[in-house]
N, C-alpha and C positions, 0 to 999 in steps of 0.2 A: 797352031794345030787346029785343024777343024773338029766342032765338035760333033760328039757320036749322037744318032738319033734318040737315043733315052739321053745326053746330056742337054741336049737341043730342047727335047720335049721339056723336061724339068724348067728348063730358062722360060720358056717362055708361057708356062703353068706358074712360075713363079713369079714374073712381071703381070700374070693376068692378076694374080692374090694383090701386088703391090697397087694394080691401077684401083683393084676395088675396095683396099684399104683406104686410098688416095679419097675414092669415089664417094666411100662411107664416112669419112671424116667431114667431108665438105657436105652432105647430105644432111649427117648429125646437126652440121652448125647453122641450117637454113630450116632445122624443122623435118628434115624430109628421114626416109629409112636408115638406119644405122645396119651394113651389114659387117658380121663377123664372120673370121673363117677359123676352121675346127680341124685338125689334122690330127691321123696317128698312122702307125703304121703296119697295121692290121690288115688281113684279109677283108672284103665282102660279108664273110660269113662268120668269121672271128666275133665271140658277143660283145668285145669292145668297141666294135664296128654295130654291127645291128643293135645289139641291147645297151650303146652306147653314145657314139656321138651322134646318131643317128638320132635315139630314142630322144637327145636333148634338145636338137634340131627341130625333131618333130613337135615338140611339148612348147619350146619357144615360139617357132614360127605357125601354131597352130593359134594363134594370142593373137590380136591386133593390136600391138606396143609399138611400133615401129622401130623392130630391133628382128634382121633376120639371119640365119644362121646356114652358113652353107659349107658343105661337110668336103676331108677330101681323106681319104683311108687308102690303105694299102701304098704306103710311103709316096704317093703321087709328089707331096714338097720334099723329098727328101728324108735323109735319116734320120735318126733320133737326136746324134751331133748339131747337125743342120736344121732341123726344124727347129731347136732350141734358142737354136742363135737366131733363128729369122724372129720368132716371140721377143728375145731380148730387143732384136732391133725396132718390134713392133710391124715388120713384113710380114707376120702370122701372127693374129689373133691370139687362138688359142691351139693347144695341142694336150696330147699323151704323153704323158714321161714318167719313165722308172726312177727312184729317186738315185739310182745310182749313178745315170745318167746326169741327174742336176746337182750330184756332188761336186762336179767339177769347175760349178760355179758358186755352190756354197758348203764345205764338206760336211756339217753335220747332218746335214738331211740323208744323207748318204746310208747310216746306220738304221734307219727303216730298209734298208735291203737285205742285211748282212742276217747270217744263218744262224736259224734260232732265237733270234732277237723276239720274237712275236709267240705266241701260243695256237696261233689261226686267227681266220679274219676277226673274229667276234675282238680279240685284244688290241689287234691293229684299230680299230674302230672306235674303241672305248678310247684306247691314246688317242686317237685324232683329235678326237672331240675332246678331249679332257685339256686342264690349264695349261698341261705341257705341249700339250701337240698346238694348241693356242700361239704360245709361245716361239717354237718353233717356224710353223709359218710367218711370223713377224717378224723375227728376225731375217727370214728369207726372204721377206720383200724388198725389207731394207736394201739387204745386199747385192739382189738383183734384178730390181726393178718390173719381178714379174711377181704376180698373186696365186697363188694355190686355190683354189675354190672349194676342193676336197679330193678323195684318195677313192679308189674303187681298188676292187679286187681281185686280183689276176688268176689264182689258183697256187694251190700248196706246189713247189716243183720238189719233182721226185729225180733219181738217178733211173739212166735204161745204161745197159751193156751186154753184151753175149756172155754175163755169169751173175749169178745172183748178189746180191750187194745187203748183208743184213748187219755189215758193223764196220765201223771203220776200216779195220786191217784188211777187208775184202776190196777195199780200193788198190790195196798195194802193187803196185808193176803195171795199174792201166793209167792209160793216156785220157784225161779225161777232159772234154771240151768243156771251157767256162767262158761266157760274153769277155771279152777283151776293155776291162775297165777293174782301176784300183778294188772297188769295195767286193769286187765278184772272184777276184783272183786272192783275195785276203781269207773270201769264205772259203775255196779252196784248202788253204792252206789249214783255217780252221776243222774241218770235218776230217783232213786227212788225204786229201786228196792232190795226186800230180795236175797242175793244169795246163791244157794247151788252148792256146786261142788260134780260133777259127771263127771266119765269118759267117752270119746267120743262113744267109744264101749259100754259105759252102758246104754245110753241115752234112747234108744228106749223101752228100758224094763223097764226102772224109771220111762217112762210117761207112760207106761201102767199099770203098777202095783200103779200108784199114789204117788209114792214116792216125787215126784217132781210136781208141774202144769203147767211149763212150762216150755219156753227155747229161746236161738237165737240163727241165724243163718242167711247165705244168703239163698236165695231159692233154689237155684241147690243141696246145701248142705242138706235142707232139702228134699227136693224131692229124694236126695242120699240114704239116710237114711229113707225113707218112715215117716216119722216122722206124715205126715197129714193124717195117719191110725190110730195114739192113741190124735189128737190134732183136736176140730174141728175151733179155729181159727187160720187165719195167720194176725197177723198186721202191715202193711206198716210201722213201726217205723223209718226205716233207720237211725236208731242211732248211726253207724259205717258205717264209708266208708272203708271196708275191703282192706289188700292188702298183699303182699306177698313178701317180697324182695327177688330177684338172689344171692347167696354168694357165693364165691369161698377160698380156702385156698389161703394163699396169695403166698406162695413157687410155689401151682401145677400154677398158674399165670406167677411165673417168670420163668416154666419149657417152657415156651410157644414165639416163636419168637414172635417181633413185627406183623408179618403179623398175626400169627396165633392168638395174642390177639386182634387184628383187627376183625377178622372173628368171634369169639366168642362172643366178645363185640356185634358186629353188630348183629348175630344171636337172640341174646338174649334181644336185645331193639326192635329189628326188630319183633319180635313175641309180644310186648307189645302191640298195637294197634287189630292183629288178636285175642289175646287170649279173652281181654277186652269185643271184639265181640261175642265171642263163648259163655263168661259168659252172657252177654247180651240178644242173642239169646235161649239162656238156660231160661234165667228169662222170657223171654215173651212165651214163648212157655209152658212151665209147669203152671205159672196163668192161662192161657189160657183154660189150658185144666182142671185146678181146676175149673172156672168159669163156663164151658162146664158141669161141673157136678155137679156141683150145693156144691160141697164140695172141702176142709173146704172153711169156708166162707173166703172174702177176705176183709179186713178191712180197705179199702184206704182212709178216713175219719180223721186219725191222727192230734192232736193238735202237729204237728213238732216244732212249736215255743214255747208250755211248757215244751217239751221235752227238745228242745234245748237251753234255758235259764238258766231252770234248770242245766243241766250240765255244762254249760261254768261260771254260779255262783259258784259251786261246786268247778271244778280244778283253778278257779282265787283265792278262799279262801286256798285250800289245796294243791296245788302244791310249790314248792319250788325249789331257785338253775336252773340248766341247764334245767330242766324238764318246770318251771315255764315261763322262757324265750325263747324256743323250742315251746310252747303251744301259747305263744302272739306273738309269729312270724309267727305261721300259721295260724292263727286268723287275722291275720293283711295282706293279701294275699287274704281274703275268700270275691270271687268278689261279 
C-alpha cells in the first residue's frame, strides 16, 4: 500500500532524526558536536513547546559545549506511543511523556497520573525530588533503559460539559471522553465517571456532533483546541495534577561528557519553574477572558472532597503490588 503524504512525511523526518543520531554519535567519538533531538507533541504555542523544549534548546545551545539541541513539537516524529519507542530504540533522543503513557513500559510510574494522587504541583515536585521519587526513577531506568531527567507541569485538568459538574453524581448518564490508556480509564472509574475513548484529534468533532458529552483536560489544552465553542461548561474539578516527565535514551546520555550532562540536566530542571509559569499564566488569562464573556460558564463551586474521597477509596481498594505502595507514599507526603 502506498504511503499517505503525512505517512511519507513522518518516514522520512524520521530517517532525517536517525541519519543525525548516526551523525552525532560518530561526531561525539572524534571530538566533534554531539547533536540531540527533543520531541513532544505540542503545539508552536503550547508553553511546553515555547516555555519548554524550546527554552532548553535555547539555554544548551546558547553554551559552547559541543552539545546541540534541535527541537521537533507538534508530533512532527510521531505520537506519544511512537516517540517512546523511537527513545527506547535511541531513534529519539529525548522527548515529552505523560507518565501514563510510560506505564506501559514500566507500571508504577503510571500512579503519578492517576486522580487525586497529588495536591498540585507544589506536591508533585516535593515527591519528585524527594528519596521516593529518587527511587522511582531508578528503578525506571533499569527497566527501560531510558532516564527521566525531571517532571514539569502540565496544568490541574478540570471536566467541561453542557451541564455543570460540582459532584460525582452529576457525571451520571454522560459519555465522557478519557485519553485511551489503562491509568486514565481507572481514573474514570475512580471519580465516577462513564468513559469513552476518543482520539485527541477526534475530540472536537465528537462533542459537536454529540457523540460524546464531555471531556478533560487542563485549560490551555482546552483553549488549544477551542473545545469551549461545542462545550458551554468548564468545571474547576482539578482531579489531576498533570505532568510530564523529560526522558532521554539512556546511550544518547552516555554519548555526552560529564560537563555536557551537567548542562543538559541543568537546562532542563532550570525550565521547570519558567515553564510551570507559563502554564500558569495561560490558565489565568484564558478564564479571564472566558468570564469577560460571559462564556462557557466557569464552575469554581466544586465538591473537591467528594471527588477526592471518592477516588483515593477507589485506588486503596483496587490498586495492588508496586502501584498500591507508590500511591500510599504519595498520599503520605500530601501537606
Amino acid at each position: 500500500m502506498p504511503k499517505t503524504p503525512h505517512k511519507a512525511l513522518l518516514a522520512l523526518t524520521t530517517a532525517a532524526v536517525l541519519a543525525t543520531g548516526c551523525s552525532a554519535m560518530n561526531s561525539g567519538d572524534d571530538g566533534g558536536e554531539v547533536t540531540l533531538s527533543f520531541a513532544n507533541s505540542y503545539t508552536d504555542n503550547h508553553p511546553h513547546t515555547r516555555c519548554g523544549i524550546k527554552a532548553v534548546a535555547d539555554a544548551v545551545n546558547g553554551q559552547d559545549l559541543g552539545v546541540k539541541i534541535e527541537t521537533f513539537s507538534n508530533s512532527q516524529l510521531g505520537n506519544d506511543d511512537t516517540r517512546y519507542t523511537s527513545v527506547r530504540s535511541g531513534d529519539l533522543d529525548m522527548d515529552v511523556q505523560g507518565s501514563s503513557a510510560l506505564a506501559g513500559s514500566y507500571a508504577p510510574i503510571g500512579v503519578l497520573d492517576m486522580a487525586y494522587a497529588f495536591n498540585g504541583p507544589d506536591h508533585l515536585f516535593t515527591f519528585f525530588d524527594g528519596q521516593e521519587g529518587d527511587g522511582l526513577k531508578t528503578e525506571f531506568a533499569k527497566a527501560t533503559g531510558t532516564r527521566v531527567l525531571d517532571v514539569w507541569y502540565f496544568g490541574m485538568r478540570h471536566f467541561t460539559a453542557n451541564k455543570a459538574i460540582r459532584k460525582p453524581e452529576d457525571l451520571k448518564g454522560l459519555r465522557m471522553r478519557f485519553p485511551d490508556s489503562k491509568i486514565y480509564l481507572e481514573n474514570a472509574k475512580a471519580v465516577g465517571a462513564t468513559p469513552t475513548a476518543v482520539a485527541f484529534e477526534e475530540l472536537y468533532l465528537s462533542l459537536q456532533r454529540k457523540t460524546i458529552d464531555g471531556q478533560e483536560n487542563p485549560i490551555p489544552t482546552i483553549a488549544e483546541k477551542s473545545l469551549e465553542e461545542v462545550q458551554t461548561h468548564v468545571s474547576l474539578t482539578g482531579h489531576q495534577t498533570g505532568s510530564q516527565l523529560i526522558v532521554i535514551n539512556e546511550e544518547s546520555w552516555k554519548k555526552l561528557s560529564s560537563e555536557q550532562q551537567t548542562a543538559v540536566q541543568k537546562a532542563v530542571s532550570d525550565t521547570r519553574a519558567a515553564n510551570r509559569k507559563c502554564i500558569e499564566q495561560d490558565e489565568a488569562k484564558i478564564v479571564a477572558e472566558w468570564k469577560a464573556k460571559g462564556e462557557p460558564t466557569i464552575v469554581d463551586d466544586v465538591d473537591i472532597k467528594a471527588f477526592s474521597e471518592k477516588a483515593r477509596a477507589y485506588f486503596d481498594e483496587n490498586l495492588e503490588g508496586e502501584q498500591a505502595e507508590l500511591f500510599k507514599s504519595i498520599r503520605s507526603t500530601a501537606p
